[in-house]
NUNUKE-562356 format. One line per 5 residues: number of its first residue (from 1); for each residue x, y, z of C-alpha. Coordinates in steps of 0.05 Angstrom, whole numbers, padded with zeros to 5 digits. Layout:
<pts>
NUM = X:Y:Z | ...
</pts>
This chain:
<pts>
1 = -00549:-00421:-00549 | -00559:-00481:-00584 | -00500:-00526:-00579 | -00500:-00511:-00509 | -00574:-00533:-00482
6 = -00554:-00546:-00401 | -00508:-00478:-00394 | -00542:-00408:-00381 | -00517:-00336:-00350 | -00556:-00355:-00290
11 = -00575:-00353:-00230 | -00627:-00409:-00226 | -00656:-00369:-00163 | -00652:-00304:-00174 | -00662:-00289:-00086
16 = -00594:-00272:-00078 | -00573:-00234:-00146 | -00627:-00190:-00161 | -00589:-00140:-00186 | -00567:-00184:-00238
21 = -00606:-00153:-00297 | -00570:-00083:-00289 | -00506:-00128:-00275 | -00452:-00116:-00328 | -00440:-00191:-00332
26 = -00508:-00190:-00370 | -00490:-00153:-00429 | -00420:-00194:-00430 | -00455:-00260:-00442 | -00506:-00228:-00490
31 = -00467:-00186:-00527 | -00396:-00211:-00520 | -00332:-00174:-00503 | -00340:-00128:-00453 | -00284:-00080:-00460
36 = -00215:-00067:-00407 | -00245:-00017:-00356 | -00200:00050:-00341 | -00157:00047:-00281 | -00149:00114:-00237
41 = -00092:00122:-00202 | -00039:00166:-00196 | 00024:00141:-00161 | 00061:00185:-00121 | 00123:00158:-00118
46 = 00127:00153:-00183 | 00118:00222:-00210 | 00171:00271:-00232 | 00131:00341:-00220 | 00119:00312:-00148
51 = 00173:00320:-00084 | 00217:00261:-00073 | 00210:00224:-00013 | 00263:00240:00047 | 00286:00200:00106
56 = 00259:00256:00155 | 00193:00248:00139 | 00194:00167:00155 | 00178:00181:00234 | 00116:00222:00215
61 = 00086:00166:00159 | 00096:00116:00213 | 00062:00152:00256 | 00005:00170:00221 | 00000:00089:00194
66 = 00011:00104:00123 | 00089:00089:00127 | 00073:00016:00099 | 00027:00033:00039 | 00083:00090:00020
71 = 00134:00022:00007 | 00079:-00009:-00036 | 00045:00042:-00072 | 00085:00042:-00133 | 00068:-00022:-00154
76 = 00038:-00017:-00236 | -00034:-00035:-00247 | -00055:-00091:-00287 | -00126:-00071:-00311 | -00138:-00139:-00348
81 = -00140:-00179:-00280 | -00178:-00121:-00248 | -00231:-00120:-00296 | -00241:-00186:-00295 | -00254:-00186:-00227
86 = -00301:-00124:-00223 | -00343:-00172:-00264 | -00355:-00216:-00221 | -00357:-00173:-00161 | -00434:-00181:-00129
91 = -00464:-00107:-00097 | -00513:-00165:-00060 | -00462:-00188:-00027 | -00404:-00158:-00030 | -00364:-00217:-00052
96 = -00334:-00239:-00115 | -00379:-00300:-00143 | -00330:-00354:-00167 | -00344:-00427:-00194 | -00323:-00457:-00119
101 = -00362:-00403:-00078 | -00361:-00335:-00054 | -00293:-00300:-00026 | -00274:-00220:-00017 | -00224:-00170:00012
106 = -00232:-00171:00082 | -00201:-00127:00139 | -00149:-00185:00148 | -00122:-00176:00080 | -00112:-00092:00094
111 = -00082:-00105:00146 | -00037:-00154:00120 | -00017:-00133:00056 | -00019:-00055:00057 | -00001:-00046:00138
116 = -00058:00003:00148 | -00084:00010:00210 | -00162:-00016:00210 | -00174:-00012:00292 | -00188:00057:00313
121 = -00238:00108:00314 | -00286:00111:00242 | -00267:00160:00185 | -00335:00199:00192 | -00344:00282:00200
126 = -00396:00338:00172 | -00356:00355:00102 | -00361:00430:00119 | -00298:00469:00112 | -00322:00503:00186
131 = -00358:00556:00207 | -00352:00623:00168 | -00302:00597:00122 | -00303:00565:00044 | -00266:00505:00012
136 = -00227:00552:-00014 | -00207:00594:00045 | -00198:00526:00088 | -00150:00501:00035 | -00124:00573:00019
141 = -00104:00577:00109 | -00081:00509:00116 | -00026:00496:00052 | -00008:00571:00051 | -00028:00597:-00017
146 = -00102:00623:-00047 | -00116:00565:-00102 | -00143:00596:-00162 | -00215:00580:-00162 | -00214:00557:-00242
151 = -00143:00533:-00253 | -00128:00498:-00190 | -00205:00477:-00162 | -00265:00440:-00190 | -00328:00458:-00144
156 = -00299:00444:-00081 | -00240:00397:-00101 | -00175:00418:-00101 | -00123:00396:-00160 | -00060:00353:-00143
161 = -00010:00397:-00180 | -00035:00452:-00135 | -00014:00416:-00074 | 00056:00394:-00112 | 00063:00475:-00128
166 = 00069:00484:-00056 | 00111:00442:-00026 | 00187:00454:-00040 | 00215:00417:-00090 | 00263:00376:-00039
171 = 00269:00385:00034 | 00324:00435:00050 | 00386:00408:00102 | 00359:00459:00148 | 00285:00442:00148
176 = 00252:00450:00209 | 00199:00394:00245 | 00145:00445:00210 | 00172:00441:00138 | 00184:00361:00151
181 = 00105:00367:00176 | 00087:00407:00121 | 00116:00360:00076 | 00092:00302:00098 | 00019:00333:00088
186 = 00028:00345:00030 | 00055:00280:00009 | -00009:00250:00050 | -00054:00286:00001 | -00017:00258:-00061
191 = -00025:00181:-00026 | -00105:00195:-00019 | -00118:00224:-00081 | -00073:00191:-00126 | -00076:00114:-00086
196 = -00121:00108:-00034 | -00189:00149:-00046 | -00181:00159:-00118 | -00242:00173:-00157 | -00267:00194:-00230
201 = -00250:00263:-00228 | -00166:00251:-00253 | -00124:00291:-00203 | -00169:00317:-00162 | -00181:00315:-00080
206 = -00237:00319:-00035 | -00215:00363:00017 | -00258:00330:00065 | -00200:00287:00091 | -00162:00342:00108
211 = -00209:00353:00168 | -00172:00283:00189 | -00098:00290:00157 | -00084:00367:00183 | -00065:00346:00253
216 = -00011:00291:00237 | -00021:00273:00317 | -00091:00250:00312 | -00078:00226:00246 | -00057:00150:00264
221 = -00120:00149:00311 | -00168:00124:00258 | -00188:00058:00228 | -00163:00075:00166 | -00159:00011:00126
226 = -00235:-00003:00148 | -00246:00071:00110 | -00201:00049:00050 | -00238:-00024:00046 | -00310:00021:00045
231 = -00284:00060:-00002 | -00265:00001:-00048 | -00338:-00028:-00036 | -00368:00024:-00062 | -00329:00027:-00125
236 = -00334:-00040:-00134 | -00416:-00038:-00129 | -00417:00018:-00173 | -00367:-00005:-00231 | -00399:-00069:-00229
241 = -00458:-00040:-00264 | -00481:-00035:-00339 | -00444:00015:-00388 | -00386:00035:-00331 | -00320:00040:-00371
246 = -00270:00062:-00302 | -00259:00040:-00240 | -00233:00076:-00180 | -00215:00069:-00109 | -00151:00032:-00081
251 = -00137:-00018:-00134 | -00074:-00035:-00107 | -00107:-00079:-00056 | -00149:-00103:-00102 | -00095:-00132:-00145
256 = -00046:-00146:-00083 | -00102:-00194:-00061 | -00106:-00229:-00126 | -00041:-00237:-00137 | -00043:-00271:-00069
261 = -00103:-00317:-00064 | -00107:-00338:-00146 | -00034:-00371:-00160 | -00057:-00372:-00239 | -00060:-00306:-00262
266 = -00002:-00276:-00213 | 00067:-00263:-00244 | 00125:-00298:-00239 | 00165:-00254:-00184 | 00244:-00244:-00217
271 = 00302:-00222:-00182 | 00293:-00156:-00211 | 00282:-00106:-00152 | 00225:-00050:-00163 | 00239:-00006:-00107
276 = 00288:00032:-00084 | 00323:-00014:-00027 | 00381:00024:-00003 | 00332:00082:00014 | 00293:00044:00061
281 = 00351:00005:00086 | 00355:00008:00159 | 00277:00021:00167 | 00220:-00016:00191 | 00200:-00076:00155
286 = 00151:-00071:00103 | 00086:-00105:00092 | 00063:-00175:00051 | 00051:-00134:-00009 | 00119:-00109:-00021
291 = 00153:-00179:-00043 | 00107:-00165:-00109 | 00157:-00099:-00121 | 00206:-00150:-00168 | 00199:-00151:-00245
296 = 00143:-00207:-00265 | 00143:-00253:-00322 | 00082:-00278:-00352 | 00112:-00339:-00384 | 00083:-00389:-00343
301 = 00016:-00358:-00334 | -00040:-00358:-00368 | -00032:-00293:-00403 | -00058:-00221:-00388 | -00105:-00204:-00432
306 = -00180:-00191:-00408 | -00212:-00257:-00445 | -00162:-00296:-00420 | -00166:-00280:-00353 | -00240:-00278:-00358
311 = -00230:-00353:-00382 | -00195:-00377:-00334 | -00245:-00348:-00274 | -00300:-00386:-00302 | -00257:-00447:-00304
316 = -00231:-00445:-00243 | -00217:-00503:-00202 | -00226:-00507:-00124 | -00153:-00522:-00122 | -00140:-00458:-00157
321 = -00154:-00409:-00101 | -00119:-00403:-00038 | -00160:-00395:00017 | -00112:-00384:00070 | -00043:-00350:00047
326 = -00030:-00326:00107 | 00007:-00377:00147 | 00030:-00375:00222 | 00103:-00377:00191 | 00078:-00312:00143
331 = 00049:-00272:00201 | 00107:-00288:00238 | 00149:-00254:00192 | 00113:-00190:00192 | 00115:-00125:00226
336 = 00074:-00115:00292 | 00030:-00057:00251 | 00007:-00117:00199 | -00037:-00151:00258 | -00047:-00103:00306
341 = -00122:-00111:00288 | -00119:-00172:00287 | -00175:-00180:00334 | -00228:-00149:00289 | -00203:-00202:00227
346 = -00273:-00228:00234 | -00316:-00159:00246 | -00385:-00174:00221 | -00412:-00090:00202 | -00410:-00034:00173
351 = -00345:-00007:00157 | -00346:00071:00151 | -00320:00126:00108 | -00344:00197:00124 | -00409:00189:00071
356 = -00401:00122:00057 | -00425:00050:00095 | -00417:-00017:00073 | -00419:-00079:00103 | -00365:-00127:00126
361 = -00389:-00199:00113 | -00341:-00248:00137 | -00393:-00303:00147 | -00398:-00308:00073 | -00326:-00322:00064
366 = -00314:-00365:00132 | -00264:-00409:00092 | -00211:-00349:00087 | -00215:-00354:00158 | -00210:-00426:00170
371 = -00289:-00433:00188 | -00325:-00484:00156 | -00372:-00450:00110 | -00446:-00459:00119 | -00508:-00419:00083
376 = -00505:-00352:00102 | -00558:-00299:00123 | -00570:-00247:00056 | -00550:-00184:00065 | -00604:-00135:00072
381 = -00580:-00093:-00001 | -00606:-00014:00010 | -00598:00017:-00060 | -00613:00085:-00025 | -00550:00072:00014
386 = -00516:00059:-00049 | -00541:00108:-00086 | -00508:00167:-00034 | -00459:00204:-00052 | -00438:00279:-00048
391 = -00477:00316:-00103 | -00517:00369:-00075 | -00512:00329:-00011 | -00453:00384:00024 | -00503:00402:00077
396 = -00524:00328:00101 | -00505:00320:00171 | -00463:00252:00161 | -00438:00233:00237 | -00518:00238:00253
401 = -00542:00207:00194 | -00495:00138:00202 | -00493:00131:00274 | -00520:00073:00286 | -00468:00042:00238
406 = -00415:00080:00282 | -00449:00064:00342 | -00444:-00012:00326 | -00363:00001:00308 | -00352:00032:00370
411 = -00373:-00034:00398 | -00337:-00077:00347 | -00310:-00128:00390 | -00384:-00153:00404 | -00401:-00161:00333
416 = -00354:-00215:00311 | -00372:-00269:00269 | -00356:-00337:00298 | -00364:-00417:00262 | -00329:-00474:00270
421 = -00258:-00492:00258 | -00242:-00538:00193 | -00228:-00607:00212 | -00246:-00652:00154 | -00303:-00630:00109
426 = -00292:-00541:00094 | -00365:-00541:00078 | -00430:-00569:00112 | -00454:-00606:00049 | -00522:-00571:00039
431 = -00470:-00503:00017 | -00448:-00525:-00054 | -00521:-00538:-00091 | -00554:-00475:-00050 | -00493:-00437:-00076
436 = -00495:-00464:-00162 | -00565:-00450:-00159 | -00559:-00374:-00139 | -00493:-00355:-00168 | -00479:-00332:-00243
441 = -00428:-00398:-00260 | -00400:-00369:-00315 | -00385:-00294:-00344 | -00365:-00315:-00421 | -00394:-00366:-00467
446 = -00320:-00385:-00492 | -00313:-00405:-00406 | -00390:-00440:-00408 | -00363:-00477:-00474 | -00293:-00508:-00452
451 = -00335:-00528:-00383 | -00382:-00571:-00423 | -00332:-00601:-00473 | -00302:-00617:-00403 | -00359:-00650:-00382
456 = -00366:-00686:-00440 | -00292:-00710:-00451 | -00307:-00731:-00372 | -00369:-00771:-00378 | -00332:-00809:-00443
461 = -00278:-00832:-00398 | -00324:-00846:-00345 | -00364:-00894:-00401 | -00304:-00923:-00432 | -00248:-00936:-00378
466 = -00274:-01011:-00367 | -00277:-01019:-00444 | -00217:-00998:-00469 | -00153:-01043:-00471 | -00104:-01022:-00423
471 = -00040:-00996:-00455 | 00004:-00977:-00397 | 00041:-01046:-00411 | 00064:-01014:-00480 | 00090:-00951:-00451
476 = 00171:-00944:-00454
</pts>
């Protein structure tokens, strides 16, 4: 590019990025564009063919830890700021690469913003339906109807509308604890499929968590937010890719996190309430992420369309990202389930989830912690691991394949990263030139050209400050 000799896609050193040439920032700065990726998800609270939520069924959500994502999950989807950040999401790393330095979704913000629980046994089990039985037949047994194998499966996924055809359309007065339980399954399966685990398929679920969601007993007894935040990875790593047009996985974290930590492209929160209040008057109280459930104006911002937001990432300032929005006063204020994990904020491994792995690197993002940040150890990138998923894979063995990654959660507590506290300086000074030289800077030429007009409007002042008369004396 002529008229802009010192600015390039980058990275100078290609040792960290070295997936960058199948990296869909590529073709953005080569080509231009880059067009609003598709958003799956499928709300359901928000549906009218699905069964209301009822009061009866609160014990058993709380119980099972996905009470707190229920009061979130209706929140809408803005797919300009998500793309945006999918292109700059690193599968290296698993960080977001942004002009001050790397930062991601840790276990600290599940916790915090969704409520799920992330300390407890790993999401992991052989996806076979059991011995002597089908997909079919297991989901057939356990939901009380035979699924039509065309109309209501796909392979061995099982359609949403099936599930909503068999629950009742609202809890009768008389239900008994097994209708409220059967219920409450059923809604569970809607939150997975339609929230949590969402995928590419549109309204379809992989009845492998129902090995983990049948008995609603067990059911809080996993680390589910570390399975939701491997999940999320993954998607991530793949979407991140050349010639991907959706993205999957729980996006409402995704967005609930940048809304939090990047002040400049949230909304403007309005009186206007999103949720319905007087129904969960009187319960427990609600995660970080519900005080974005008010009506948002974008007045003040800097707009919500994808090249603007993709602007305003590649000219964003250090002051511009908030590194630790989590305050004593803000934890205070939360529910006991928000930081019950607390202790495993700063969990340095794999996070599981059934066929998936992928690693937890706080030591790349120390700041969000309050850890000066120093040069951190690459991560050792497998693109076998990446590459795994469940085609023609239903026989694997997966709780003997992973486990050594569920042997080293099992002993979680001893794998914690640890640094040193912030006092003056947030970064030992070799961090910021080791970082520029192996990061992409900027995604769009529009964001490489304001930067260097910047710099050049800069280096004039710089030159002509001592020169110029001073006109202060004229000012009113």
């Amino acid at each position: 590019m002529e008229y802009l000799p010192d600015v390039h896609l980058g990275p100078v050193n290609p040792s960290l990025l070295h997936l960058q040439h199948t990296h869909t920032s590529l073709d953005i700065w080569r080509l231009g564009g880059g067009d609003m990726l598709k958003c799956r998800r499928k709300n359901p609270n928000n549906e009218d063919d699905l069964p209301p939520l009822d009061l009866r069924m609160v014990p058993l959500l709380q119980s099972t830890g996905f009470y707190s994502v229920t009061l979130v999950a209706s929140l809408q989807l803005d797919w300009s700021l998500i793309s945006a950040l999918v292109e700059r999401w690193r599968p290296e790393t698993h960080t977001f690469h942004l002009p001050m330095g790397e930062v991601t979704i840790t276990l600290q913000d599940v916790g915090v913003l969704l409520g799920l629980p992330i300390d407890g046994d790993a999401v992991i089990s052989d996806i076979t339906p059991g011995p002597n039985m089908s997909w079919h037949s297991y989901v057939a047994e356990l939901f009380g109807r035979d699924p039509d194998p065309k109309r209501d499966m796909n392979g061995s996924r099982v359609r949403l509308s099936f599930i909503t055809s068999c629950a009742p359309a609202r809890l009768p007065q008389d239900a008994s604890a097994d209708d409220i339980r059967f219920q409450v399954l059923c809604y569970l399966v809607h939150l997975f499929g339609g929230v949590l685990f969402t995928d590419h398929s549109g309204g379809l679920f992989r009845p492998m968590f129902l090995h983990f969601i049948r008995d609603l007993d067990r059911c809080g007894d996993y680390a589910w937010g570390a399975a939701v935040l491997a999940y999320l990875y993954r998607e991530l790593c793949k979407t991140s890719k050349k010639d991907v047009d959706e993205v999957a996985g729980c996006l409402l974290l995704l967005q609930l996190w940048a809304w939090e930590r990047l002040p400049t492209l949230a909304p403007i929160r309005t009186s206007s309430i999103l949720f319905d209040a007087r129904f969960w008057e009187g319960q427990v109280a609600a995660p970080r992420g519900l005080r974005w459930l008010h009506g948002h104006s974008y007045t003040s911002t800097g707009g919500r369309t994808l090249s603007a937001i993709r602007t305003l990432l590649d000219g964003l300032g250090p002051s511009q990202f908030i590194w630790q929005p989590y305050s004593v006063d803000v934890i205070f204020e939360l529910p006991a389930y928000c930081f019950t994990g607390e202790c495993i904020w700063r969990y340095y491994g794999p996070l599981i989830c059934i066929f998936i792995v992928e690693l937890h690197c706080p030591n790349r993002v120390a700041r969000q912690f309050g850890l000066v940040r120093t040069i951190p150890v690459d991560v050792v990138y497998s693109e076998a691991e990446h590459s795994t998923n469940l085609r023609g894979n239903d026989k694997i063995r997966w709780i003997q394949k992973h486990a050594a990654s569920t042997s080293i959660w099992a002993y979680r507590l001893d794998h914690l990263f640890v640094g040193d506290a912030i006092v003056t300086e947030s970064s030992m000074p070799e961090y910021h030139p080791w970082y520029l030289e192996r990061t992409v800077r900027f995604i769009s030429r529009v964001g490489a050209f304001n930067h260097r007009i910047d710099l050049i409007f800069r280096q004039i002042y710089e030159r002509t400050q001592d020169v110029l008369p001073d006109v202060s004396r004229y000012a009113d």
